[in-house]
C-alpha positions in Angstrom: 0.0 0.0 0.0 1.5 3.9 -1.1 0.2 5.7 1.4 1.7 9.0 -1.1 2.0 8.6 -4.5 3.4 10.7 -7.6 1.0 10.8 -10.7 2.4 7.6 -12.8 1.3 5.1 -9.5 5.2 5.4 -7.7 6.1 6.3 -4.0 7.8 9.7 -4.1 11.3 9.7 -3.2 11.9 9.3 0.4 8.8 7.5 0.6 8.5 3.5 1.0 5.8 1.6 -0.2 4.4 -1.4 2.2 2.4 -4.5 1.2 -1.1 -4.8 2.9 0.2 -5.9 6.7 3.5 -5.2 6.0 5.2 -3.7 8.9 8.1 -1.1 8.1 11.4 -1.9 10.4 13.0 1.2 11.3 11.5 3.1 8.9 9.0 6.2 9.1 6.3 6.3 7.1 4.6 9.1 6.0 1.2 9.8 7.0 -1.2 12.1 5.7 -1.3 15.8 6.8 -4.6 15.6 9.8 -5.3 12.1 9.0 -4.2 11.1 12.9 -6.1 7.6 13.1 -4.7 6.4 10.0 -7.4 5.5 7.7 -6.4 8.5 4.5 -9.0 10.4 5.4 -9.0 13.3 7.3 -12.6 13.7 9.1 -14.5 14.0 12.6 -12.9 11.1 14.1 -9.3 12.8 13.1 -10.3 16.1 14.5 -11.9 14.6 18.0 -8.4 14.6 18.3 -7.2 18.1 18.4 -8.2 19.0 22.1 -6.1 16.6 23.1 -3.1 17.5 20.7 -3.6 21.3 20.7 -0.9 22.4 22.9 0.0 25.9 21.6 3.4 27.0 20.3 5.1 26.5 23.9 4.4 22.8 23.8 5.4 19.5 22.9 3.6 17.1 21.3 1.2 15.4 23.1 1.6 11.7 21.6 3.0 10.6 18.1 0.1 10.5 17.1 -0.6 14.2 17.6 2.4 14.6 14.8 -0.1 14.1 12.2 -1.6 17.3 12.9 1.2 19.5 12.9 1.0 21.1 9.7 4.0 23.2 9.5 6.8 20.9 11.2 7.3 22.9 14.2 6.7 20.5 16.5 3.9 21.8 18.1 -0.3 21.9 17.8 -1.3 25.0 18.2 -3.8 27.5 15.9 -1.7 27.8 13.2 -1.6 23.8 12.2 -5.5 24.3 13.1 -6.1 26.2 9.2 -4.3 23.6 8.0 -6.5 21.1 8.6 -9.1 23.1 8.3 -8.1 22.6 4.6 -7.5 19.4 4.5 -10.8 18.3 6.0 -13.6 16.2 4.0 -16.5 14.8 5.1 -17.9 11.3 3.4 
C-alpha cells in the first residue's frame, strides 16, 4: 500500500511503499497531513483529536500521534496547524 503517491502510480522519493500488513522496520512512514487515526482520510474522528493534541506554540507534542496534525513541522499543535486542517478536511 502507497500511502503517497506521484502521478504515474510510484512512492515519491523518500517515501517506502508497504504490502497490505506489512510492517516497516525502522522506517518512518509518511502519513497524511490531519489524517491522525490512520485510515487517508481526514474527518470528525481525526479532528476529536485536536483537544487533546492542541498544545500551543510552547508545547510539545502530546503523543505521536498528535504529529499528524502539525502542519507546519514545528513541532507543536497549536492555531496555526489548526487552518491547516481546516483545509484538509472532508467529510464522506
Amino acid at each position: 500500500m502507497i500511502l503517497s503517491a506521484n502521478l504515474d502510480g510510484t512512492a515519491p522519493q523518500g517515501l517506502v511503499a508497504l504490502e497490505r500488513g506489512a510492517q516497516p522496520s525502522g522506517v518512518a512512514v509518511a502519513r497524511r497531513s490531519g489524517d491522525v487515526e490512520g485510515d487517508n482520510d481526514v474527518d470528525l474522528d481525526d479532528f476529536s483529536a485536536f483537544p487533546a493534541c492542541m498544545g500551543g506554540p510552547a508545547a510539545a507534542l502530546a503523543s505521536a500521534s498528535c504529529g499528524a496534525l502539525d502542519f507546519d513541522g514545528q513541532g507543536h499543535v497549536d492555531l496555526a496547524d489548526f487552518v491547516g486542517f481546516q483545509v484538509t478536511f472532508s467529510t464522506p
